[in-house]
C-alpha positions as CSV (number, residue, x, y, z in Angstrom):
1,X,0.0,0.0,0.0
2,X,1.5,3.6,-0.9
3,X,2.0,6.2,1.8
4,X,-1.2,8.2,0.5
5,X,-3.4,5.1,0.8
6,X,-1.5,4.6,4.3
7,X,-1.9,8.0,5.7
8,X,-5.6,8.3,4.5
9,X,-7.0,4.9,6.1
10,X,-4.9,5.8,9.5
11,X,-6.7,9.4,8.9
12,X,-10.4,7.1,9.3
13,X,-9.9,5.1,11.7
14,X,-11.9,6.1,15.0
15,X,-10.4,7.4,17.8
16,X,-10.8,6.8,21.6
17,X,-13.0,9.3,22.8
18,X,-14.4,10.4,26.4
19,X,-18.0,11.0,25.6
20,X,-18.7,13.0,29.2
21,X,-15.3,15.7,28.1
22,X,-17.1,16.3,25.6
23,X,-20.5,16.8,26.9
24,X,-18.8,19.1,29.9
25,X,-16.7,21.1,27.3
26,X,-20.2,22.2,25.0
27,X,-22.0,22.7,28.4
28,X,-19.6,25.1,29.2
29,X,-19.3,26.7,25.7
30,X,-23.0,27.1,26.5
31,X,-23.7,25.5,23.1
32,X,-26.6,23.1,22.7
33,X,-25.8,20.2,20.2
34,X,-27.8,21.6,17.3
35,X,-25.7,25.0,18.1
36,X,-22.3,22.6,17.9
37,X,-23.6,20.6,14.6
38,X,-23.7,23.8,13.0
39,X,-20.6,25.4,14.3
40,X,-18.7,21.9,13.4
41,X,-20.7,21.3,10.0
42,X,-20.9,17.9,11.5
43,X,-24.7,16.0,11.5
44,X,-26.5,16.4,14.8
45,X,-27.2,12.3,15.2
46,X,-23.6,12.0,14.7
47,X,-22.4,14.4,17.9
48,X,-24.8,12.9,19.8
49,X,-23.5,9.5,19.2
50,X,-19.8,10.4,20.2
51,X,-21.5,12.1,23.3
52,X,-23.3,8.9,24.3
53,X,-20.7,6.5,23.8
54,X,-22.2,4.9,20.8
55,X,-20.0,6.0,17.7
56,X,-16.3,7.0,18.3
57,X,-15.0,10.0,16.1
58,X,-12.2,9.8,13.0
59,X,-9.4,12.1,13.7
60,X,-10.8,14.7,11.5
61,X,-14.2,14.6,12.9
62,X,-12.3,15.0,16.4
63,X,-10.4,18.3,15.8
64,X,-13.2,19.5,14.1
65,X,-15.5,19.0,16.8
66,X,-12.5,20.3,19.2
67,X,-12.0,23.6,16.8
68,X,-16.1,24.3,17.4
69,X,-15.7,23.8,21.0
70,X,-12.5,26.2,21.0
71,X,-10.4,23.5,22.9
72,X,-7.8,20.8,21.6
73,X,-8.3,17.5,20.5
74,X,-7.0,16.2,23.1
75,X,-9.0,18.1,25.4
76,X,-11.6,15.6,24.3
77,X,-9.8,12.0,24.8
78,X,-9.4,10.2,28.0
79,X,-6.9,11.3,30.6
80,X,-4.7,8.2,30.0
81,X,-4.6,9.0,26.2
82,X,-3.2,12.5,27.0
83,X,-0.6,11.7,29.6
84,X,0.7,9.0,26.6
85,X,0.5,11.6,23.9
């Protein structure tokens, strides 16, 4: 497999996620989900997935989410994942 085809299947693949960060950080942005759907141009049933625990986000979808939210993406993983990183 070529570096491209590489670098863009790595870029899909989901990532862990802790669903409550991200509920606490758009609570605090004071943004409801429909408010963060648009600010992300992500689909509402999708957010709420990653904030229930049922979907997990690609990188991409994660730092987009994080740039709506005005945090990092790795504000939004597990505490373990961001002492490793």
């Amino acid at each position: 497999m070529s570096n491209a085809k590489t670098e863009r299947s790595r870029s899909k693949r989901p990532l862990d996620h802790d669903p409550a960060k991200l509920r606490r950080l758009r609570f605090a942005a004071g943004l409801t989900l429909t408010a963060l759907a648009e600010r992300s141009g992500m689909n509402l049933s999708t957010l709420s997935g990653y904030e229930n625990g049922r979907h997990s986000p690609s990188p991409r979808s994660l730092v987009r989410v994080a740039h709506a939210l005005d945090c990092k993406p790795a504000d939004l993983m597990p505490d373990a994942m961001r002492a490793a990183a």
